[in-house]
PQR file with spaces between the fields and no chain letter, atoms N, CA, C, O and H, PARSE charges and radii, in Angstrom:
ATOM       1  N    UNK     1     217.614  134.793  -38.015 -0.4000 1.5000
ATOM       2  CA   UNK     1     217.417  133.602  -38.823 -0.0000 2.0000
ATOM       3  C    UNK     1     218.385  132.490  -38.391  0.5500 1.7000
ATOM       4  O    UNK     1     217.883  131.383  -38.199 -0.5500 1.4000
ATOM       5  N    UNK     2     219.574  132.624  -38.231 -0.4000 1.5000
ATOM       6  CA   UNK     2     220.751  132.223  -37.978 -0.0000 2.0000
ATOM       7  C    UNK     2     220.090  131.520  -36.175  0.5500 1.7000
ATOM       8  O    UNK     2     220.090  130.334  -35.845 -0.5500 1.4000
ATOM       9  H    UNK     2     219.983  133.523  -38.387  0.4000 1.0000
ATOM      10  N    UNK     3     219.850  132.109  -35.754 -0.4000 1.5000
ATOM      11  CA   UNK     3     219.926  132.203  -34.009 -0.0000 2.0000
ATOM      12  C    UNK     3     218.767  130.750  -34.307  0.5500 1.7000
ATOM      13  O    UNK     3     219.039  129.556  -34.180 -0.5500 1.4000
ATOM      14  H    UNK     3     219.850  133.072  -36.022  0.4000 1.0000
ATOM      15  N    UNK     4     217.684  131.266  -34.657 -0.4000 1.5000
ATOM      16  CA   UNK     4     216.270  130.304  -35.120 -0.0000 2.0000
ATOM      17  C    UNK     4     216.866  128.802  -35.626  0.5500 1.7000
ATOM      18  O    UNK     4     216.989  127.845  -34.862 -0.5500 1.4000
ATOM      19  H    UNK     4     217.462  132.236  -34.761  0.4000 1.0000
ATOM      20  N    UNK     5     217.158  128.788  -36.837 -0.4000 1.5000
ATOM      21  CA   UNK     5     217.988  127.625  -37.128 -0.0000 2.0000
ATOM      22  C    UNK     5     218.630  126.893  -36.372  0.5500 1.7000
ATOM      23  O    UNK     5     218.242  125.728  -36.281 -0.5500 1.4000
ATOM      24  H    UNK     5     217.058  129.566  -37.457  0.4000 1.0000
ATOM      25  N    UNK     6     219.444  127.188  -35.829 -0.4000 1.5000
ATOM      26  CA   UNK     6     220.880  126.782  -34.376 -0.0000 2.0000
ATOM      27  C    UNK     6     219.613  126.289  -33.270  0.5500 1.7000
ATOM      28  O    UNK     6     219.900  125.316  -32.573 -0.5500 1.4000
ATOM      29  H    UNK     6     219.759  128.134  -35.902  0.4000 1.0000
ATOM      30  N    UNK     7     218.500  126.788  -33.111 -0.4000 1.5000
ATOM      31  CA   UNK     7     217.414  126.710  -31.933 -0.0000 2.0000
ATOM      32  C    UNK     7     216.934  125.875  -31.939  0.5500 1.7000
ATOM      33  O    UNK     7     216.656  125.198  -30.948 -0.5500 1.4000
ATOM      34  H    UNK     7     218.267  127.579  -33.677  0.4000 1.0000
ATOM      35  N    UNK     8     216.474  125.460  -33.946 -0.4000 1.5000
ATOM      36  CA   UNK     8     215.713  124.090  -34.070 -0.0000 2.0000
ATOM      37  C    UNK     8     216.828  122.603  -34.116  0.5500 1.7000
ATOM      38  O    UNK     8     216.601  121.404  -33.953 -0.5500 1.4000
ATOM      39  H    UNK     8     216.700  126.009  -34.750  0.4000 1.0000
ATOM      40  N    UNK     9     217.940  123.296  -34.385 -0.4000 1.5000
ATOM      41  CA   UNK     9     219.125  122.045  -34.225 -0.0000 2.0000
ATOM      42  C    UNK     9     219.181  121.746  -32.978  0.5500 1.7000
ATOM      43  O    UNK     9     218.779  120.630  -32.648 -0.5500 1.4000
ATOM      44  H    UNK     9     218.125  124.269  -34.518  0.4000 1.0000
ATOM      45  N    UNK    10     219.530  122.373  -32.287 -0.4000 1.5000
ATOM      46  CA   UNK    10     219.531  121.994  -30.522 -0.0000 2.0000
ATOM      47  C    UNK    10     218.475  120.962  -30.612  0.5500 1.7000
ATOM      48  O    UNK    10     218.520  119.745  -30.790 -0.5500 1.4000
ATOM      49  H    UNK    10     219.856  123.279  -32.555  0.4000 1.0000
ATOM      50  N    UNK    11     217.289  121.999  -30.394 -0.4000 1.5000
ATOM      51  CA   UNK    11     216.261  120.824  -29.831 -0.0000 2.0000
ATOM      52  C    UNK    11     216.022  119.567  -30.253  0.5500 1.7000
ATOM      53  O    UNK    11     215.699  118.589  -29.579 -0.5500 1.4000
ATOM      54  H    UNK    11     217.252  122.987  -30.249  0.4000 1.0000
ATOM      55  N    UNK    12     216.308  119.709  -32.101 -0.4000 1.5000
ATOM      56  CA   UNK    12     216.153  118.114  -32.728 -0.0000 2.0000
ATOM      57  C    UNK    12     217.482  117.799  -32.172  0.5500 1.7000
ATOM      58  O    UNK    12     216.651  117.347  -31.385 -0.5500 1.4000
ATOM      59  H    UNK    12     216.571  120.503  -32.649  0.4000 1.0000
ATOM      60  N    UNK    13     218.678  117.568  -31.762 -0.4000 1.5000
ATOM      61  CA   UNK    13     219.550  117.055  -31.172 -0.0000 2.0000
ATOM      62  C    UNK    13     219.352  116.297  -29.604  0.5500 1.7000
ATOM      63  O    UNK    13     220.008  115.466  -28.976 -0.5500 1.4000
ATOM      64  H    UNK    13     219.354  117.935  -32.401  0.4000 1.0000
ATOM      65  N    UNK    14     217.974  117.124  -29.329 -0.4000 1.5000
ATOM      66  CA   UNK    14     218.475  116.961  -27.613 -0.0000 2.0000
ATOM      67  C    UNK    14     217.323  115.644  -28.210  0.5500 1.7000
ATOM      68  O    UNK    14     217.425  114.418  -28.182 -0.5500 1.4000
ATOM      69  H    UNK    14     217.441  117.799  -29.839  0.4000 1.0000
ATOM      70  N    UNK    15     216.249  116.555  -28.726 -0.4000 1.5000
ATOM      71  CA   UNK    15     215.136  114.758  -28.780 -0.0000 2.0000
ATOM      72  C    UNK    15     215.298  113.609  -29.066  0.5500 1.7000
ATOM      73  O    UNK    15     214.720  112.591  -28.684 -0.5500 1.4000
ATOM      74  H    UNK    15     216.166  117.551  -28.748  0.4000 1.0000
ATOM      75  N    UNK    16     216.667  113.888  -30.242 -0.4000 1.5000
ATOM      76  CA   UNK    16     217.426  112.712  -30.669 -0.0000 2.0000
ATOM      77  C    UNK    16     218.027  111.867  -29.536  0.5500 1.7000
ATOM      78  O    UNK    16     217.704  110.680  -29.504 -0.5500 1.4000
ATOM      79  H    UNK    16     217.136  114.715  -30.553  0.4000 1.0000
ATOM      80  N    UNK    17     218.931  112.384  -28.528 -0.4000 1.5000
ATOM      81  CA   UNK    17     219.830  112.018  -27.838 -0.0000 2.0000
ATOM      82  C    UNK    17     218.798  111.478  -26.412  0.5500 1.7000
ATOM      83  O    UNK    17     219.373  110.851  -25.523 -0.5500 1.4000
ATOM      84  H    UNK    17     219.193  113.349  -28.554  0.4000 1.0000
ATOM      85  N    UNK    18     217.539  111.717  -26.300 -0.4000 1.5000
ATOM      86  CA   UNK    18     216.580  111.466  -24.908 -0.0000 2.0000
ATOM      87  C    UNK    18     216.807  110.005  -24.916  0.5500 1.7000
ATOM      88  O    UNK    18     217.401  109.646  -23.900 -0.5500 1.4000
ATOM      89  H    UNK    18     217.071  112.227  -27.022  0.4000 1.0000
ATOM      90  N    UNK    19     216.520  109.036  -25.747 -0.4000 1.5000
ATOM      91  CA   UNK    19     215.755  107.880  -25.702 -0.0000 2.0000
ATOM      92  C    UNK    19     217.317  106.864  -25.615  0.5500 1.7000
ATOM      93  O    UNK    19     217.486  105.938  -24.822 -0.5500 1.4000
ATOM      94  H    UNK    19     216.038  109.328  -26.573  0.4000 1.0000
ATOM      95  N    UNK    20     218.406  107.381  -26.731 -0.4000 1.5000
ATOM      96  CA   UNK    20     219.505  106.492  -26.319 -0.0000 2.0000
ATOM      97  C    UNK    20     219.997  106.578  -24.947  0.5500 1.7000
ATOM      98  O    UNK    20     220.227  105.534  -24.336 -0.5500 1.4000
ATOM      99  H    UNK    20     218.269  108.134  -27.376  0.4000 1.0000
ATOM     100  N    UNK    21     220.197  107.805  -24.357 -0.4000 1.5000
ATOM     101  CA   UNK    21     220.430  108.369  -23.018 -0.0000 2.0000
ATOM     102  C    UNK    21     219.556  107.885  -21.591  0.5500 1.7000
ATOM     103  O    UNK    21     219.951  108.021  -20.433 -0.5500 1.4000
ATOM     104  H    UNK    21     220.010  108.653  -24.853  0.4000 1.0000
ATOM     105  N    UNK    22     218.120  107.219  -22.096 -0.4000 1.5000
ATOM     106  CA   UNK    22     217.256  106.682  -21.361 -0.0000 2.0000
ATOM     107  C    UNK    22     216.978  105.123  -21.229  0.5500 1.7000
ATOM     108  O    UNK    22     216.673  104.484  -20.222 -0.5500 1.4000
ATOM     109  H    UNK    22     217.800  107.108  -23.037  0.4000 1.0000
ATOM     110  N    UNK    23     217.141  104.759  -22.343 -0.4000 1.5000
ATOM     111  CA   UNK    23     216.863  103.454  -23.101 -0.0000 2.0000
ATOM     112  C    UNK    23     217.649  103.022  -23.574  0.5500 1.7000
ATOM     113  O    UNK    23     217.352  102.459  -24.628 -0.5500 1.4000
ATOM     114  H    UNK    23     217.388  105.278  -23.161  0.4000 1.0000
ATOM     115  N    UNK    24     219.016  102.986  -23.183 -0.4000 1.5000
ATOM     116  CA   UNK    24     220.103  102.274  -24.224 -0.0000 2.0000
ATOM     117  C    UNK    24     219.775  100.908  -25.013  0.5500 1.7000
ATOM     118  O    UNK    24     219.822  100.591  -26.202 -0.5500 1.4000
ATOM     119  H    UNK    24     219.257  103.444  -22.327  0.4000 1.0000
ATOM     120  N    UNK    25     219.326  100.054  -23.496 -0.4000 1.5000
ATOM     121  CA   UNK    25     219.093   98.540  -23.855 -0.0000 2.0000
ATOM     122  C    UNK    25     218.409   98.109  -25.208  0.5500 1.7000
ATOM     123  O    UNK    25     218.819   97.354  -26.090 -0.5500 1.4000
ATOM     124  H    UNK    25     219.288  100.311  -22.530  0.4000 1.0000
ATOM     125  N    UNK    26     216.725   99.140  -25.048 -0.4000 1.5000
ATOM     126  CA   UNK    26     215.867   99.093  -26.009 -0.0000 2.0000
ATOM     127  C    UNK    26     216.277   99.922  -27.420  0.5500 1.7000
ATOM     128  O    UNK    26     215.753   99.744  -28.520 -0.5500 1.4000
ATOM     129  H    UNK    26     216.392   99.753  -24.332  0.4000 1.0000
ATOM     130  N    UNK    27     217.292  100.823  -27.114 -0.4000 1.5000
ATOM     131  CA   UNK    27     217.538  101.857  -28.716 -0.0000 2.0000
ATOM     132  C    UNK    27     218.168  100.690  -29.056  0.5500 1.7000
ATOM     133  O    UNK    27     217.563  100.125  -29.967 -0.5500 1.4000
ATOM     134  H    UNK    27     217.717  100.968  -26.221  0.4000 1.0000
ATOM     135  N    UNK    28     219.100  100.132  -28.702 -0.4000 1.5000
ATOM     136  CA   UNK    28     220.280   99.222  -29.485 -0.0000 2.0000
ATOM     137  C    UNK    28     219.420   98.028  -30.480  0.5500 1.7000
ATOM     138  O    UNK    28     219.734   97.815  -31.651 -0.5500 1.4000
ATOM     139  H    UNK    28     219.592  100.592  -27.962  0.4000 1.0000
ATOM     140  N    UNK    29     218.273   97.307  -29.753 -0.4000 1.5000
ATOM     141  CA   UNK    29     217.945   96.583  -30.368 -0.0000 2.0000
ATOM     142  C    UNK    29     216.913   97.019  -31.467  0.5500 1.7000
ATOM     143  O    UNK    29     216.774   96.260  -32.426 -0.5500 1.4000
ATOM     144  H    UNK    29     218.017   97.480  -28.802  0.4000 1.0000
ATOM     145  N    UNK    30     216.046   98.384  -31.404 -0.4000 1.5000
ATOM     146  CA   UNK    30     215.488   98.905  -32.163 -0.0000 2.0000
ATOM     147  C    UNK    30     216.370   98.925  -33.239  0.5500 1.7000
ATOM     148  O    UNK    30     216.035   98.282  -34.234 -0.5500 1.4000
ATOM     149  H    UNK    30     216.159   99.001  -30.625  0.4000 1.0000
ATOM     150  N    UNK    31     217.565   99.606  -33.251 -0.4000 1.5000
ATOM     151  CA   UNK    31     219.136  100.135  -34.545 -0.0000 2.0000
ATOM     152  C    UNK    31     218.930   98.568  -35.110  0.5500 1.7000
ATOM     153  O    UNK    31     218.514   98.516  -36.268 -0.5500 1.4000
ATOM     154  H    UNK    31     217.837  100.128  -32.443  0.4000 1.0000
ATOM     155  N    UNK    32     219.130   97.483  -34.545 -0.4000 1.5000
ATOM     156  CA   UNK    32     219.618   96.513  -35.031 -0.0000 2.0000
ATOM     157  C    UNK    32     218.391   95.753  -35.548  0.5500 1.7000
ATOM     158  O    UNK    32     218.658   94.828  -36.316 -0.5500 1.4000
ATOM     159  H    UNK    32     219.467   97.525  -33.604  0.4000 1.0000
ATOM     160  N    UNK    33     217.046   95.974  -35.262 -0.4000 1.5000
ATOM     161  CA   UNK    33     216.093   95.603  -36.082 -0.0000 2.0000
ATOM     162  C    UNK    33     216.134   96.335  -37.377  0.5500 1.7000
ATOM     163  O    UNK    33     216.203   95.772  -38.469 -0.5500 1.4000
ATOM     164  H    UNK    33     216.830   96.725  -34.638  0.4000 1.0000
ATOM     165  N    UNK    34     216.080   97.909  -37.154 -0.4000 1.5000
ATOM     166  CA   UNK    34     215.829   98.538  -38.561 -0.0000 2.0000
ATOM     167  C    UNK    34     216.867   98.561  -39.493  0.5500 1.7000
ATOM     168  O    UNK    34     216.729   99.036  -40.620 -0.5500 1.4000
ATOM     169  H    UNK    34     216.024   98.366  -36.266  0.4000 1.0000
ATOM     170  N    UNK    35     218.325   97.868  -38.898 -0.4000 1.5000
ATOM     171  CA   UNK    35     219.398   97.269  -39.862 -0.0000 2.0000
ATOM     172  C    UNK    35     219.318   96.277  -40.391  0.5500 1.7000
ATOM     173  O    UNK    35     220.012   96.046  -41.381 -0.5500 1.4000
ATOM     174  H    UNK    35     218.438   97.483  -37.982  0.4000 1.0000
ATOM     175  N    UNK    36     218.338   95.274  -39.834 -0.4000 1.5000
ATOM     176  CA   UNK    36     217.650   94.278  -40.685 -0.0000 2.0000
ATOM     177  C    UNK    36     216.323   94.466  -41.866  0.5500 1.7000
ATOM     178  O    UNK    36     215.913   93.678  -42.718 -0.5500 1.4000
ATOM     179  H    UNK    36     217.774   95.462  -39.030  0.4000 1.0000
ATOM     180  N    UNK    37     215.856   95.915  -41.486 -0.4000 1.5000
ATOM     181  CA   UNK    37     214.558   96.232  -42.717 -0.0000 2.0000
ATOM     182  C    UNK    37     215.221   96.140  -44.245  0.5500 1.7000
ATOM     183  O    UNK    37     216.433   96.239  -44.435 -0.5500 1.4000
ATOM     184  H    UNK    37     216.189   96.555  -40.794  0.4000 1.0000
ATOM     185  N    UNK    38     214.449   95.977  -45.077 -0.4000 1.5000
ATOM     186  CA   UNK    38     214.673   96.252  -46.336 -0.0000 2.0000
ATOM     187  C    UNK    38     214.861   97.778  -46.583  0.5500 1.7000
ATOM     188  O    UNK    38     214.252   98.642  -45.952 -0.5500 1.4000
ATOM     189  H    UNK    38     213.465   95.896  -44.922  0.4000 1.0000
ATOM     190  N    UNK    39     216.154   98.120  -47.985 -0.4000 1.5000
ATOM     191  CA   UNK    39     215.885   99.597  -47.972 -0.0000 2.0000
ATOM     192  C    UNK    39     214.903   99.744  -48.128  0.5500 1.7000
ATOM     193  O    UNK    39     214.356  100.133  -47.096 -0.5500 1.4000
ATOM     194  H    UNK    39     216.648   97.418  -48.498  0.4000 1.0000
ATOM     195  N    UNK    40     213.965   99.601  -49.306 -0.4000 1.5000
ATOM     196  CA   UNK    40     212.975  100.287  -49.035 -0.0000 2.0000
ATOM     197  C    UNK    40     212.159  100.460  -48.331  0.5500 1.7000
ATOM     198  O    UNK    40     211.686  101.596  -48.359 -0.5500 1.4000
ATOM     199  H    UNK    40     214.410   99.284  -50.144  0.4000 1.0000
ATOM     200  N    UNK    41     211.549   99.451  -47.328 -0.4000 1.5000
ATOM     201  CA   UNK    41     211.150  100.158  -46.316 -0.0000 2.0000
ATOM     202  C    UNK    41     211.520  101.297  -45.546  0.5500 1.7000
ATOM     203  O    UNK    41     210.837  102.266  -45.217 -0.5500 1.4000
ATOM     204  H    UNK    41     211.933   98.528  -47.305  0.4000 1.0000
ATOM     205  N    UNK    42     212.971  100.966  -45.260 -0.4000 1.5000
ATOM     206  CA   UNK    42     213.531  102.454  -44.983 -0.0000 2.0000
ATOM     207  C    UNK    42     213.550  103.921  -45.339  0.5500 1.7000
ATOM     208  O    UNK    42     213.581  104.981  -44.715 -0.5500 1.4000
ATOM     209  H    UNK    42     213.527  100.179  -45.528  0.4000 1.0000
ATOM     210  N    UNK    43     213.515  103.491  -46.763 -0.4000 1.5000
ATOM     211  CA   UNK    43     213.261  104.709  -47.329 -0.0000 2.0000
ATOM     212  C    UNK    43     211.870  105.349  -47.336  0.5500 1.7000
ATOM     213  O    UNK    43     211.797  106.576  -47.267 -0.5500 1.4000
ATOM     214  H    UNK    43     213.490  102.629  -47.270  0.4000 1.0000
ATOM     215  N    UNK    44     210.545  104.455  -47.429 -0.4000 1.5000
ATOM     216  CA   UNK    44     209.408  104.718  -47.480 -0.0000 2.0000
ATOM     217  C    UNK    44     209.373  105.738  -45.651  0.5500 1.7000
ATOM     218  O    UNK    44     208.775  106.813  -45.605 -0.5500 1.4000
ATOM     219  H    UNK    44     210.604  103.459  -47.485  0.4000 1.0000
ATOM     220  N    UNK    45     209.902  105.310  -44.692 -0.4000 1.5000
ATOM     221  CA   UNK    45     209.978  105.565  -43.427 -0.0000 2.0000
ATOM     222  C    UNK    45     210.556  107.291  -43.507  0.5500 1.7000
ATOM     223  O    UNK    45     209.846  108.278  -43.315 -0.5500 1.4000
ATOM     224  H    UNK    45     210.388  104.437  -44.729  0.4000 1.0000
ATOM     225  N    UNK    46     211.970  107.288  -43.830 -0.4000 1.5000
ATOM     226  CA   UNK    46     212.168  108.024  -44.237 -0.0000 2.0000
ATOM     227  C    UNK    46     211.098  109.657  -44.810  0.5500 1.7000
ATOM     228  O    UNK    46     210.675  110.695  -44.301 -0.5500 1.4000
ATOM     229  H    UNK    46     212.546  106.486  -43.986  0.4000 1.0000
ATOM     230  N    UNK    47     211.092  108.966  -46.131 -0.4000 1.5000
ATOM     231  CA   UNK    47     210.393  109.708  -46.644 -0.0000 2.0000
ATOM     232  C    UNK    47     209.123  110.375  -45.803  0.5500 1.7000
ATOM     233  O    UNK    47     208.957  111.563  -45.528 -0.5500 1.4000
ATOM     234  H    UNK    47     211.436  108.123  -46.545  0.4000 1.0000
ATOM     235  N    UNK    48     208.057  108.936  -45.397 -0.4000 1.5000
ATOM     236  CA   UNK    48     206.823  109.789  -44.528 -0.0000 2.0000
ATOM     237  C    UNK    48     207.555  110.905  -43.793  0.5500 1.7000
ATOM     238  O    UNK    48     207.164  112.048  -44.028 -0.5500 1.4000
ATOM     239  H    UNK    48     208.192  107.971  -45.620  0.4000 1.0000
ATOM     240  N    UNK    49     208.450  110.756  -43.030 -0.4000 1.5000
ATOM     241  CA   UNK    49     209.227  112.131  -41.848 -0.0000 2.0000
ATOM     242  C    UNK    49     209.552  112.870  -42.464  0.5500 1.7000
ATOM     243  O    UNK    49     209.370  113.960  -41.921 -0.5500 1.4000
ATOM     244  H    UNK    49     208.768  109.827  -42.839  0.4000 1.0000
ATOM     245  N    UNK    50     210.115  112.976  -43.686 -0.4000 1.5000
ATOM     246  CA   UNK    50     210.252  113.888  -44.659 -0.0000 2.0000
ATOM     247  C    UNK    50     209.067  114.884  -44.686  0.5500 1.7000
ATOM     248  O    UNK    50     209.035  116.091  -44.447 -0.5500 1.4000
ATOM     249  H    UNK    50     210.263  112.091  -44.127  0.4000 1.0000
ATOM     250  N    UNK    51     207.910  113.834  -45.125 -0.4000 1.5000
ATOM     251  CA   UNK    51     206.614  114.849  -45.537 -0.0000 2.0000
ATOM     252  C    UNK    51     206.195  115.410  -44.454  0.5500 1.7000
ATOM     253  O    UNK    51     205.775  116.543  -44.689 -0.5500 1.4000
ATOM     254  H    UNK    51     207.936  112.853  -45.320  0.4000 1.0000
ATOM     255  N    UNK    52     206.112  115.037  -43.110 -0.4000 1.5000
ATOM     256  CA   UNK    52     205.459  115.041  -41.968 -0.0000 2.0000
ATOM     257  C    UNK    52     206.244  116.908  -41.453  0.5500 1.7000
ATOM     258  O    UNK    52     205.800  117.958  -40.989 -0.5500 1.4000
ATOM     259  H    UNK    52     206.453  114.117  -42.919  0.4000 1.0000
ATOM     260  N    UNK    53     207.666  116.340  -41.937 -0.4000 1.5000
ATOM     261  CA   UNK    53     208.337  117.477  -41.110 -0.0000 2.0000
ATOM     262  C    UNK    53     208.030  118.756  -42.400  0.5500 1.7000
ATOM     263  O    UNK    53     208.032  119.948  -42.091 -0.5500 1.4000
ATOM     264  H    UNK    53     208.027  115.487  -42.314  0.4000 1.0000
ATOM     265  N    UNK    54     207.827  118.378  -43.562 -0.4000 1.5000
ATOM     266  CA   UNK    54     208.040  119.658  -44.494 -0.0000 2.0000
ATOM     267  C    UNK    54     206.118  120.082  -44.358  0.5500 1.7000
ATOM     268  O    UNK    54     205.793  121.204  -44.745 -0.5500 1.4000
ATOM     269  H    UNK    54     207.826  117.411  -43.814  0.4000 1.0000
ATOM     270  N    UNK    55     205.216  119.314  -43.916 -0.4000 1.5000
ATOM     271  CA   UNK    55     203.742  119.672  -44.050 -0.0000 2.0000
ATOM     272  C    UNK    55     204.085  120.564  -42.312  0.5500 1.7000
ATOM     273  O    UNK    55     203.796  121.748  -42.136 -0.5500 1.4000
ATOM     274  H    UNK    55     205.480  118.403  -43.601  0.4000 1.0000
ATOM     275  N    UNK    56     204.555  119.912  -41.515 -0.4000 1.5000
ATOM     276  CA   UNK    56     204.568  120.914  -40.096 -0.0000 2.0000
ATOM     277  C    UNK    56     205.425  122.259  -40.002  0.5500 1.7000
ATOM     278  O    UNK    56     205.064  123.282  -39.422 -0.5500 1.4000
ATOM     279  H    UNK    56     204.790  118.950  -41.658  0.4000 1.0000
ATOM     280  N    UNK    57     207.032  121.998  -40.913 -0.4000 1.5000
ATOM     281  CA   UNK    57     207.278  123.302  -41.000 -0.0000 2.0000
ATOM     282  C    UNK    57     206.211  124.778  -41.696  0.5500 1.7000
ATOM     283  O    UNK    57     206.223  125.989  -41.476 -0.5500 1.4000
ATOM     284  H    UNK    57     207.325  121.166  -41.385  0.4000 1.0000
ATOM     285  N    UNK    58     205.413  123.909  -42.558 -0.4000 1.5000
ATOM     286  CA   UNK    58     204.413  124.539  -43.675 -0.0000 2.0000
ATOM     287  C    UNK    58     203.226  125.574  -42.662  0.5500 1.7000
ATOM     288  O    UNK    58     202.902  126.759  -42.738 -0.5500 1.4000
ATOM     289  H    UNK    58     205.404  122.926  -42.736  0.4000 1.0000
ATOM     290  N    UNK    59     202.931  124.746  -41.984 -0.4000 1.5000
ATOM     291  CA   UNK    59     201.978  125.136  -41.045 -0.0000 2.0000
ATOM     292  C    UNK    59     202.467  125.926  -39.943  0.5500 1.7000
ATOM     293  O    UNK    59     201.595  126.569  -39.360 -0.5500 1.4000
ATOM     294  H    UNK    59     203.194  123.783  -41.922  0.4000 1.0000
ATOM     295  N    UNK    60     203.673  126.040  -39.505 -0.4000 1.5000
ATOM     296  CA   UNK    60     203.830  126.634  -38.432 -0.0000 2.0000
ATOM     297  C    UNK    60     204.247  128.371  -39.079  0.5500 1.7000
ATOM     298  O    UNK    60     204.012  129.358  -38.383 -0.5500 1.4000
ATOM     299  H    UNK    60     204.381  125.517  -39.979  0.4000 1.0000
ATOM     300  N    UNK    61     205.036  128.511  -40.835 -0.4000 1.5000
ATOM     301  CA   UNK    61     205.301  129.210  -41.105 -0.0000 2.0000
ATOM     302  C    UNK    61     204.093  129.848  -41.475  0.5500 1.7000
ATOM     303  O    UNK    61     204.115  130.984  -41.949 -0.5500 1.4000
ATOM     304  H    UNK    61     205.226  127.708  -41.400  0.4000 1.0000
């Protein structure tokens, strides 16, 4: 369980880290647009990934 967990952190870490590592120019100004969104938009954003990731964990279990 332990090993599994640590497995899905990696990988959401590495997917995280692709695009700044590739795209600096373009991540920076993306950060600094969505520091201009309203919270709530943010949060609405948020949230969908929320559902997205708890309906795909759902399905894969």
């Amino acid at each position: 369980m332990l090993s599994t967990l640590l497995t899905a952190l990696a990988i959401a870490l590495i997917i995280e880290g692709v695009i700044p590592a590739l795209f600096p120019n373009k991540w920076r100004a993306y950060v600094l647009k969505l520091a201009n969104e309203p919270v709530n938009t943010i949060r609405q954003i948020g949230l969908f990934l929320l559902l997205i990731g708890i309906i795909l964990f759902w399905t894969v279990n």
